[in-house]
N, C-alpha and C positions, 0 to 999 in steps of 0.2 A: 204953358203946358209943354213936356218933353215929351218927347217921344220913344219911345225904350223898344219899339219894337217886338219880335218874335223872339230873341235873345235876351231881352234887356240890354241891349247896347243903342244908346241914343242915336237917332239917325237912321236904324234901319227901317227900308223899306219892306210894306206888306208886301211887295215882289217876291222879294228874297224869302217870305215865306210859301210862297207858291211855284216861283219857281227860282231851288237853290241855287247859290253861287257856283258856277261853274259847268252850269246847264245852258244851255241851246236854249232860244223860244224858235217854237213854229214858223214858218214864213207862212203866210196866207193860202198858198198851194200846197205845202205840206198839210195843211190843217185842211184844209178842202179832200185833198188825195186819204188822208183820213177815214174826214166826216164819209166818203162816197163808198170806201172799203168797210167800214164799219156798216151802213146801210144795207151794203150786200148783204154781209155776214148775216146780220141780223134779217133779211126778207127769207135766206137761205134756212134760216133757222126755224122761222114762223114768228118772230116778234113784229109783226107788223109795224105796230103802235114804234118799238126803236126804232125801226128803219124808216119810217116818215120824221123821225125830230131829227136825226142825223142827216137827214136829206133836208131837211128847213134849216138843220146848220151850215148846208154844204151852201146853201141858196143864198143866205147872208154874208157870207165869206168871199164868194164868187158869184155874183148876184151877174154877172156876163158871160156865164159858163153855162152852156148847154145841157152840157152832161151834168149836173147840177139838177136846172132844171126839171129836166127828161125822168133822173134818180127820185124826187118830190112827186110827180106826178105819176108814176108807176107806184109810188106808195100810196098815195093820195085815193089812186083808184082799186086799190085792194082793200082799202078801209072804207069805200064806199062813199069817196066826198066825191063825187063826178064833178061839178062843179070846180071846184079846187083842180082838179083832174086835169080839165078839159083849158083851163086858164093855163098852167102848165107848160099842157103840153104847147101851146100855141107860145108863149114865151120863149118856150126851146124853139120853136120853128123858126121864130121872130131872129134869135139871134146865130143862126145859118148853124145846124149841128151835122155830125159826119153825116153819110149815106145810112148806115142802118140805123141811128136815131129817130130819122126823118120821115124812113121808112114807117118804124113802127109807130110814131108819133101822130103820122095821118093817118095810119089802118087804125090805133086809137081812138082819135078822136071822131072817125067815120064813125066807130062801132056807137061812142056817145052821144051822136045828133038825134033828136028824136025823127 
């Protein structure tokens, strides 16, 4: 079996269909720095539901990022998964994030303890 590719030229790869010859791929931080802008955008906007899968892409990506984290769990808890929430935000705490993540991450998860 040959493989003819997105051109019909033997040997090419599916890449080359996704991303064309002569293009960039993402480094991990670029695609995290992304997924986190994009999450804004979209919490900014009121798409909840985007800005929580953009923030579980940021999470997969950079799965040792705070700020990641922190982005997941701010969404988390505007869609009403407390739970998800409150796991989160403790993740982010877990893995040492600036002063005003930490901040708001304990005043959070204070507001979610019964």
């Amino acid at each position: 079996m040959k493989d003819t590719g997105s051109e019909g030229t033997p040997g090419r790869h599916l890449l080359h269909r996704v991303n064309p010859v002569g293009t960039k791929l993402q480094t991990p931080d670029e695609r995290e720095a992304e997924d986190l802008s994009v999450a804004k955008f979209y919490t900014q906007t009121g798409d909840l539901q985007g800005a929580y899968l953009r923030s579980q892409d940021a999470v997969k990506t950079a799965p040792d990022d705070p700020e990641a984290h922190f982005a997941l769990a701010e969404a988390a808890l505007k869609l009403n998964k407390r739970d998800e929430a409150m796991a989160e935000y403790t993740v982010c705490l877990k893995l040492d994030p600036v002063d005003k993540e930490a901040k708001q991450a304990h005043k959070a998860l204070a507001s979610l303890k019964p």
